[in-house]
C-alpha positions as CSV (number, residue, x, y, z in Angstrom):
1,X,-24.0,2.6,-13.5
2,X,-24.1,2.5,-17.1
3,X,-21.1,3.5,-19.4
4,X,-23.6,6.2,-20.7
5,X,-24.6,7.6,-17.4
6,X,-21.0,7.3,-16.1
7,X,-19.9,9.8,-19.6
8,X,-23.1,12.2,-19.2
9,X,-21.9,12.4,-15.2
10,X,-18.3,13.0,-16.1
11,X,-19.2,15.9,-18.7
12,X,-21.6,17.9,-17.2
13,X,-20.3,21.2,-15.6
14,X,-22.0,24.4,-14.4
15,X,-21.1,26.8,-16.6
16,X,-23.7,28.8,-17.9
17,X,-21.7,30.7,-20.3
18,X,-21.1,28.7,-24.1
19,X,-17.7,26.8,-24.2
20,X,-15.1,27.7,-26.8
21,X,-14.8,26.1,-30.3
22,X,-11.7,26.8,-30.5
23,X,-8.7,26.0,-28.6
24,X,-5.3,26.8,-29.4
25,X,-3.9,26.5,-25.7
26,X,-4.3,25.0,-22.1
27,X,-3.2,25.5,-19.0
28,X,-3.3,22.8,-16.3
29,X,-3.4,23.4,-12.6
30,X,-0.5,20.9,-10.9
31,X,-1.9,19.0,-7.7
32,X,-5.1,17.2,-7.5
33,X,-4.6,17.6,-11.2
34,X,-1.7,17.0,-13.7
35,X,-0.4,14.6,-10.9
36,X,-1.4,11.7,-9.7
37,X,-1.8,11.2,-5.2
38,X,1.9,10.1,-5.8
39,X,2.9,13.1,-7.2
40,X,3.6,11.6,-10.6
41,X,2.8,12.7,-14.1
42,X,1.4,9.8,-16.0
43,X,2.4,8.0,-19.0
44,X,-1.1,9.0,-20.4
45,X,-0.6,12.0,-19.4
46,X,2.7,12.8,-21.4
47,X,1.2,10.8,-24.6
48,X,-1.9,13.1,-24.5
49,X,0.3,16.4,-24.1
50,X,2.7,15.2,-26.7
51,X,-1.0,15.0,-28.9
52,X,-1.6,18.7,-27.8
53,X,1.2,19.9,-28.9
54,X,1.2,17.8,-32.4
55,X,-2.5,19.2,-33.0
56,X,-0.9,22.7,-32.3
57,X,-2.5,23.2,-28.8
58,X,0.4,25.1,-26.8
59,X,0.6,23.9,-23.0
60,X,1.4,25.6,-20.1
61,X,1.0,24.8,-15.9
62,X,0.4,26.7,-13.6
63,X,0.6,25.8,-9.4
64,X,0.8,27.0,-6.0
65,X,4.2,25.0,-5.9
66,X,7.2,27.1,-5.7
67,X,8.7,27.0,-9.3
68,X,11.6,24.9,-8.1
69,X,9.3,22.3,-6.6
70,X,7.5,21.9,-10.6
71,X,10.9,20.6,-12.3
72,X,10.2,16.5,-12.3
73,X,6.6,18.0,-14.4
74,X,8.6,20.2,-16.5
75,X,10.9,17.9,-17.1
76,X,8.5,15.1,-17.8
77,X,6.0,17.0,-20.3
78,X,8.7,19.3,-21.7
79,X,7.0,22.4,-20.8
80,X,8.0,25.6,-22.4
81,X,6.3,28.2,-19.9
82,X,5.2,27.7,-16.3
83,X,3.7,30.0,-13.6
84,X,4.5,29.0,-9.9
85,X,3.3,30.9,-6.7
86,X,-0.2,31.0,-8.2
87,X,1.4,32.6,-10.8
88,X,3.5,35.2,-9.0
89,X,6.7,33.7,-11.1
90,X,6.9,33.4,-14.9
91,X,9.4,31.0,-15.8
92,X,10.7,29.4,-18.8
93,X,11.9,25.8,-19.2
94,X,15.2,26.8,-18.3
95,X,13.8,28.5,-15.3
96,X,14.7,31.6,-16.2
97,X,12.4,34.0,-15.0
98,X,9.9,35.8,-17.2
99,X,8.7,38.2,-14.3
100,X,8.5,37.5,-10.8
101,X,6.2,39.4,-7.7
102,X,7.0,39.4,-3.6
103,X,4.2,39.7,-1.2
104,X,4.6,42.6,0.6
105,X,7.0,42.5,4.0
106,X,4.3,44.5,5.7
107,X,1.4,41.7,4.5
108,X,3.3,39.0,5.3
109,X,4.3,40.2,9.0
110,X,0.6,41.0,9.6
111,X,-0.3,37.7,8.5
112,X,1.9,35.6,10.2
113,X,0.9,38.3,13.4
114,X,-2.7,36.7,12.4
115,X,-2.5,33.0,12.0
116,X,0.5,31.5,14.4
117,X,-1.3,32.4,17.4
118,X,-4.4,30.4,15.8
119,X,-1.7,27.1,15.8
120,X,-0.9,27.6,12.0
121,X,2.4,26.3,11.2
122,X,4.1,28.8,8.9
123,X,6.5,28.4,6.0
124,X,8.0,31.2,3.9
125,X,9.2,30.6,0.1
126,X,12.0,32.9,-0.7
127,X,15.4,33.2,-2.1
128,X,14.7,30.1,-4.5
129,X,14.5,28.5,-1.0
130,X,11.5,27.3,1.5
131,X,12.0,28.3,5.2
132,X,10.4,26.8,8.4
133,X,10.9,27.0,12.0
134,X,9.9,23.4,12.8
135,X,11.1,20.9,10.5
136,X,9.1,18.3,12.2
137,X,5.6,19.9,11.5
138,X,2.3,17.6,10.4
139,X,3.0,18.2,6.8
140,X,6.5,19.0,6.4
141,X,7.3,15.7,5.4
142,X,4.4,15.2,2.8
143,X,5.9,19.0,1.2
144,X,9.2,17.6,0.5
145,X,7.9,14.8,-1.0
146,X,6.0,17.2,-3.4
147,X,8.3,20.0,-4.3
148,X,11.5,17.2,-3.8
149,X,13.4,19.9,-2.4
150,X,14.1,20.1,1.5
151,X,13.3,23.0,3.8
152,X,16.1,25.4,5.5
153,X,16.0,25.7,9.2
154,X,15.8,28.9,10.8
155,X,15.1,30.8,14.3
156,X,13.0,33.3,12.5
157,X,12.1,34.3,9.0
158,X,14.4,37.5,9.5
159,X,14.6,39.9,6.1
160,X,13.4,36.7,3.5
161,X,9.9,38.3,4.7
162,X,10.9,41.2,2.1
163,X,11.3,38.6,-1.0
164,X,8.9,36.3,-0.3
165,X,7.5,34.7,-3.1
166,X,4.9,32.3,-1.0
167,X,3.8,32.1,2.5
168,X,1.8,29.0,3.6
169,X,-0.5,29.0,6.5
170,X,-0.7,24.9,7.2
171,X,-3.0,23.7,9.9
172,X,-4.7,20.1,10.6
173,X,-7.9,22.5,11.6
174,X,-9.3,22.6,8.0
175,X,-12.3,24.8,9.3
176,X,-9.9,27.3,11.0
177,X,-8.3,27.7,8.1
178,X,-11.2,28.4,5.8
179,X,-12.8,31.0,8.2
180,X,-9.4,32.8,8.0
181,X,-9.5,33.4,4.2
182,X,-11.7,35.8,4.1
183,X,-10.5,37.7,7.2
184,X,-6.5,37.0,6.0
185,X,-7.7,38.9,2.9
186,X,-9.3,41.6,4.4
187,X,-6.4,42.2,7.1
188,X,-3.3,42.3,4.3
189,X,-5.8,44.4,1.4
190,X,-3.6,44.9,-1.5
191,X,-0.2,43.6,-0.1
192,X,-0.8,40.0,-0.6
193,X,-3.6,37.6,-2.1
194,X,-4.6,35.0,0.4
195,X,-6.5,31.7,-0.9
196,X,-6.5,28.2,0.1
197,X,-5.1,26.4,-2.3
198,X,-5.9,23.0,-0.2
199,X,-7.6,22.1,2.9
200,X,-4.8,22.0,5.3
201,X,-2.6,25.4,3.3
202,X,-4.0,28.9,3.5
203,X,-1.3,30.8,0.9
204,X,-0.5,34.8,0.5
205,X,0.9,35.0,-2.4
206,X,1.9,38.0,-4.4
207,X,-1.3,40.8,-4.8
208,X,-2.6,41.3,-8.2
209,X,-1.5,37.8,-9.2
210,X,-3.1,34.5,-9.1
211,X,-3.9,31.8,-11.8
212,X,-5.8,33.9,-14.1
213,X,-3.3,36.3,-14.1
214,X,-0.7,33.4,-15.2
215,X,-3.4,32.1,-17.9
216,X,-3.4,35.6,-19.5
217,X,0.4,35.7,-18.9
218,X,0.7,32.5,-20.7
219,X,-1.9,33.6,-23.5
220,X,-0.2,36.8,-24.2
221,X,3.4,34.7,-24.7
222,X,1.4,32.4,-27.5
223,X,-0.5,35.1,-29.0
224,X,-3.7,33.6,-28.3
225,X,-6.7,35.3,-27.1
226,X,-8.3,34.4,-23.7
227,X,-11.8,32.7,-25.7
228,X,-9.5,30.4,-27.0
229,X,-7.7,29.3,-24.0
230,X,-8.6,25.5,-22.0
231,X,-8.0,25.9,-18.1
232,X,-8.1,22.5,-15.9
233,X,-8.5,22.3,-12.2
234,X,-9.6,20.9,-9.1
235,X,-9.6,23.6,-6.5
236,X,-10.9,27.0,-5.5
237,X,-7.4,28.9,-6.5
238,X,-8.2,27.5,-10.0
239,X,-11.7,29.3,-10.2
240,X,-9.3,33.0,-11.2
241,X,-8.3,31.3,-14.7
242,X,-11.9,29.3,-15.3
243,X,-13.0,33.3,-15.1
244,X,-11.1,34.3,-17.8
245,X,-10.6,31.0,-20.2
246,X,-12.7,30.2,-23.0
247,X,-13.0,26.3,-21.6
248,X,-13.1,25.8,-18.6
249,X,-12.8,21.8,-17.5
250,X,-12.8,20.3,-13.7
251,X,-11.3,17.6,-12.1
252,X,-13.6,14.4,-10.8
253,X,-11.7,14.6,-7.5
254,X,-12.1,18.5,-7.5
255,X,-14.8,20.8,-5.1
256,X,-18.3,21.1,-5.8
257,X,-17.6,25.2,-6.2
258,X,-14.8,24.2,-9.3
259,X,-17.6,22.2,-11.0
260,X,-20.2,24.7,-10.6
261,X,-18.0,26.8,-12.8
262,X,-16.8,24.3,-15.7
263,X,-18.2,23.6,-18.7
264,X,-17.3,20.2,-18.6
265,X,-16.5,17.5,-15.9
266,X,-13.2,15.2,-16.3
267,X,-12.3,11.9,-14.7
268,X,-10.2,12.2,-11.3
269,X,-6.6,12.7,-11.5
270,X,-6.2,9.0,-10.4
271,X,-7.6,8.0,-13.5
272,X,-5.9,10.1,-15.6
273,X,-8.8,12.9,-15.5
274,X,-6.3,15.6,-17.6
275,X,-5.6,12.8,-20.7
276,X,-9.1,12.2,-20.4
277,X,-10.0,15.7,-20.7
278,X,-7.8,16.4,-23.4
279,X,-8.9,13.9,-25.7
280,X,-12.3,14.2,-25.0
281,X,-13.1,17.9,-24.8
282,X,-9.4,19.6,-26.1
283,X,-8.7,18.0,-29.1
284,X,-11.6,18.0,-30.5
285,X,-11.1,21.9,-31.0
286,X,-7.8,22.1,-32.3
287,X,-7.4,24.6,-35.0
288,X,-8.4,22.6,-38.3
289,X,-10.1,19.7,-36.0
């Protein structure tokens, strides 16, 4: 493949709305995304933030990760503002909290009543802590490696359920998971949102809130209107914010139904697909570019 052909694959999106000329901030999904399969945020990566932010392009992230589990990232790109939860929590650098929601008690009992007799494994984010009943579970050890935080023990999820910032629905049946979506959804109605935000997790997290709402969050904070916004993703829980941004960008690694809706396609986040993006398709609209 040519260099040529390798560029017009990487770019082309299917968006069918223009793309801003304007961008004065983005917002990056985390996994799949602003991290690398190691969980690491890149040299490039930090250079080409640290360009953002000298063109005066504001930057913000945004992740199903519990906020605690983003600190090596916020640490790393010096971030001022940062949604966790799917944008459920609000946070500042100093991780104090900007505005936080709960999933309802009586969503999350109903869904846990729905998926553990299925075989889903079930972890509940509260308290600033992450609670499981089986700290041996398929993917238990991959999390902690990810948030770098480790889980708390318990018999049963007890009165957390009433503060719950996240519950995960993990399962090694991938297809089980994804025809439970649309029925989790259904079954909870306004107490809780319910999206996959990878194969093997099914999340509720808090209703009314999901990464659009934490793009417009973030947008309001800056004083910047949504057309002149830059979202970057790789997964169906990113589609909410390529709704309502002005430039909307994919991941190479990320699902066919995330590229359908970008403007433009980026290199995968092993190959540094956010630098990438932002030099090719961000920068190039800085205010005065």
């Amino acid at each position: 493949m040519s260099a040529s052909t390798k560029l017009a694959l990487e770019e082309r999106g299917g968006a069918t709305r223009p793309p801003a000329s304007r961008i004065r901030l983005m917002v990056s999904d985390v996994d799949g995304t602003l991290v690398n399969k190691a969980k690491e945020v890149t040299p490039a990566t930090i250079a080409a933030v640290r360009r953002l932010h000298e063109a005066g392009i504001a930057f913000a992230a945004v992740s199903a990760r519990p906020p605690r589990g983003m600190r090596l990232m916020v640490e790393a790109l010096n971030v001022d503002l940062f949604g966790g939860f799917n944008g459920g929590c609000i946070q500042r650098r100093d991780f104090s909290v900007v505005e936080e929601h709960f999933v309802s008690a009586e969503a999350a009992r109903a869904g846990i009543a729905l998926m553990q007799p299925r075989g889903a494994a079930v972890w509940v984010f509260a308290d600033d802590e992450w609670f499981v009943t089986d700290p041996n579970g398929t993917y238990v050890a991959g999390e902690i490696r990810t948030v770098a935080f480790q889980p708390t023990v318990v018999e049963d999820f007890g009165d957390h359920l009433t503060r719950a910032g996240k519950i995960v629905f993990s399962s090694t049946d991938f297809d089980m998971l994804a025809a439970s979506e649309p029925e989790l959804q259904a079954l909870v109605g306004d107490g809780a949102t319910a999206r996959r935000s990878q194969a093997k997790y099914l999340d509720m997290t808090p209703p009314g809130t999901d990464k659009g709402y934490a793009a417009q969050a973030f947008a309001r904070h800056y004083g910047v209107s949504m057309d002149e916004v830059a979202v970057i993703g790789d997964m169906a829980n990113d589609l909410p914010m390529f709704a309502v941004g002005g430039l909307a960008i994919a991941m190479g690694n990320g699902a066919a139904e995330v590229k359908e809706q970008a403007h433009f396609v980026t290199l995968t986040n092993e190959e540094d697909g956010v630098a990438h993006a932002i030099e090719r398709f961000v920068l190039p609209r800085a205010p005065g570019a």
